[in-house]
N, C-alpha and C positions, 0 to 999 in steps of 0.2 A: 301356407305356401311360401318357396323360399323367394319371390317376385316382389318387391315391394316399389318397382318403377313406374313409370307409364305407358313407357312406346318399346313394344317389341316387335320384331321383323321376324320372319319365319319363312324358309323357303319350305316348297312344297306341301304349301297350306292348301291346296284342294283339294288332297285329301286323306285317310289315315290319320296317324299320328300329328301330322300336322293340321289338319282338319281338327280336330279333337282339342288340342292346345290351343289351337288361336280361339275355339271358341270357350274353353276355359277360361284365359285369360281376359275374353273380354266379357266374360260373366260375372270376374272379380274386379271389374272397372277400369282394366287397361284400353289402352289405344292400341291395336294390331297391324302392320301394314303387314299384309300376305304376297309369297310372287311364287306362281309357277304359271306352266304352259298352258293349264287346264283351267281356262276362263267357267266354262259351265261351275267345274268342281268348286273353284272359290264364289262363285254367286251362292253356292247353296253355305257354303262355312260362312260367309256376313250374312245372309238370311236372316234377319232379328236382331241385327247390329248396328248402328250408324257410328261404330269405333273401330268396324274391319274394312281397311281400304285396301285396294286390288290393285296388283301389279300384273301384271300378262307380262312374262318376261322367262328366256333360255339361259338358265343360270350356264350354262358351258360360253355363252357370250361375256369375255371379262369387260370389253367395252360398255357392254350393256348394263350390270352390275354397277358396275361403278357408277355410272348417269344415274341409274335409280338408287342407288344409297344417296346420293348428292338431295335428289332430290328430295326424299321421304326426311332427310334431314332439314331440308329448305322448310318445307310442308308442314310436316309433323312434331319438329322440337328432336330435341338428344335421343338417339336409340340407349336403349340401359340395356337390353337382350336380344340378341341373335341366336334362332334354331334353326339349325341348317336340319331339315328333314326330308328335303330332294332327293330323290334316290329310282332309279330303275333297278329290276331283278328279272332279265331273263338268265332261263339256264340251257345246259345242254353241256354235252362234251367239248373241249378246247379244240380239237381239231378239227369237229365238225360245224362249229359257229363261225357265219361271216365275221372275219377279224372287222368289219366295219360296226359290227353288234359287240363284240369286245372290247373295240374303243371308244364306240359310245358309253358303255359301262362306267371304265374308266374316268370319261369327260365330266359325265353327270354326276358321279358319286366323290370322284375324289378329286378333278377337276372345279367342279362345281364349288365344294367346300371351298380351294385357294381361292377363287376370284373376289367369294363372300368376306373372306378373312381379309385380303389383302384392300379391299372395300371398305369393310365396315369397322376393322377394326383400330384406323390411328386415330380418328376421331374421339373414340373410346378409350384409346389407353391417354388421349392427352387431357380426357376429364380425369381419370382414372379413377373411373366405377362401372361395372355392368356385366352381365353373364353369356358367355357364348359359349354353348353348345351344340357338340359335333355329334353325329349317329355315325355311329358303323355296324358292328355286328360280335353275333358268336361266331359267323364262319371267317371272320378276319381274323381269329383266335385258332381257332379248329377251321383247317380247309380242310374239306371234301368234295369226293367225284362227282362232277358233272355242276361244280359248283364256282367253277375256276376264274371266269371273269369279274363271279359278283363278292365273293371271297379275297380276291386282290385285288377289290375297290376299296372294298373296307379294311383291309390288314393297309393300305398305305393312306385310309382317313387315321389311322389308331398311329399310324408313327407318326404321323403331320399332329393329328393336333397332343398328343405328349410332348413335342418339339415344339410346336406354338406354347404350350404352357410354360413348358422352363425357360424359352425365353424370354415371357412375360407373369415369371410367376411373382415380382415384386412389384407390379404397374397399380396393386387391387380392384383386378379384373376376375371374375370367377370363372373358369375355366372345367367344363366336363365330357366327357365323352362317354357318351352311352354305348353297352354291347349287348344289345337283345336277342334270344332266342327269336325263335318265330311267334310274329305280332299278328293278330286279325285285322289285315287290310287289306285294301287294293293290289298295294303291292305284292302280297303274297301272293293274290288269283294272278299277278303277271307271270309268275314261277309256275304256274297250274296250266300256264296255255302253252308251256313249252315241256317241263318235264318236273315233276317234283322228286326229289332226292328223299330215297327212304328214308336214310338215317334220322336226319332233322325232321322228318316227316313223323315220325316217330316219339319223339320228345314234345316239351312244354310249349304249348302256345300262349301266349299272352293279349292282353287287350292293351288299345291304349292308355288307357286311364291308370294303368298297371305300372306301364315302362313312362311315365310322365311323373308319380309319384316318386319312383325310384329314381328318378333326375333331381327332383326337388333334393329330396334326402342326402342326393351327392353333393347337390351344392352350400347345404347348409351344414355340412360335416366335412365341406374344403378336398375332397376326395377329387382325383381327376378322370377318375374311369369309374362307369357305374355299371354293374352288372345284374340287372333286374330276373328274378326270375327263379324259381328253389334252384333248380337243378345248372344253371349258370355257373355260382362259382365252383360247383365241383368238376364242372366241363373246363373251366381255365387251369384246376387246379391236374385234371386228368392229361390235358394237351403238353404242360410242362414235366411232368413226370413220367407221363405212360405213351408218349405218342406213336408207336410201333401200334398200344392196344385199338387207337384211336382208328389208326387205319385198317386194321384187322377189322373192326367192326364195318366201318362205310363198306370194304371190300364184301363183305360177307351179304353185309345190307343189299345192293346192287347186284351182285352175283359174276361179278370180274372182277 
């Protein structure tokens, strides 16, 4: 494992991938503070821990953010890793979703990341050591229909944190941003209550313990983008070359 710190922070630790990692992490003897909204979901991720402490907290609040980085660093000692795993996913056509449900999208996916970055990270670059990574996606790579608000949540986590990395790629902070296919979580049943898009419905699903080795692997190979999953980098390599085919296909998928 490429973690050899103590205290990592982890948004959207109750549940999925980030459920998953904070209790990895503290099976290999780290200290974890977790924060999402979902009090139940993080009781059950420290369940058998006295090293996973709970944040009840709306990452879209940067005030709030901030008070709890301050704190968990009062508390807890130096953060060495941030995993931003926060994330809502409904879907639906753009025209037909409350624009109040598009910019929650927004708040929480790509929102949410700034307030954590801008938070947790000068503390961090003024030790200068620690890993912070960002989630986005394969549809912030490849957008498709009916995928539009959660697709340009993540296609602007992907240019934020490449642009946090160059500006801190000489601090010796490790910096990675994951782009997952579709992962087996919560998350994904929130895409199932609204509408799931065939195309991606289609392709590789992954587990978390899948797209969390594939993180490790990027951070100890200094990579900035990790793209877990067989059929992932030929989906990067398909959207830069072929993208006419790409939407030929979604189009065909859906049937408009």
């Amino acid at each position: 494992m490429a973690f050899t710190g103590q205290l990592a922070v982890i948004t959207g630790g109750g549940s999925g991938v980030g459920q998953a990692w904070a209790r990895q992490l503290a099976k290999e003897g780290a200290t974890v503070a977790i924060l999402d909204v979902n009090n139940e979901g993080m009781a059950e991720t420290a369940s058998g821990f006295d090293t996973v402490h709970r944040f009840e907290i709306d990452i879209t609040d940067s005030d709030a953010v901030a008070g709890v980085f301050k704190i968990i660093e009062s508390s807890l000692g130096p953060i060495e890793r941030v995993i931003n795993a926060a994330a809502i996913m409904p879907f639906g056509r753009l025209v037909d979703e409350d624009p109040r449900v598009t910019n929650k999208v927004m708040s929480v996916n790509y929102g949410g990341l700034a307030n954590v970055a801008t938070s947790a990270l000068p503390p961090m670059l003024e030790r200068g050591y620690g890993d912070f990574i960002s989630f986005s996606s394969m549809t912030g790579i490849i957008p498709g229909l009916l995928m539009g608000a959660y697709a340009s949540s993540k296609a602007a986590v992907q240019h934020y944190s490449e642009i946090l990395y160059h500006e801190n790629r000489d601090s010796g902070l490790r910096f990675c941003c994951v782009c997952p296919p579709a992962v087996a979580t919560p998350l994904w049943r929130q895409a199932e209550v609204t509408v799931v898009p065939k195309l991606p419905a289609r392709g590789e699903t992954l587990t978390p313990d899948e797209v969390i080795a594939e993180v490790e692997r990027c951070l100890e190979s200094g990579k900035v983008f990790a793209y877990p999953g067989k059929q992932t980098k030929f989906g990067v390599m398909m959207r830069r070359l072929f993208p006419g085919l790409i939407w030929k296909a979604s189009h065909e998928a859906e049937g408009f």
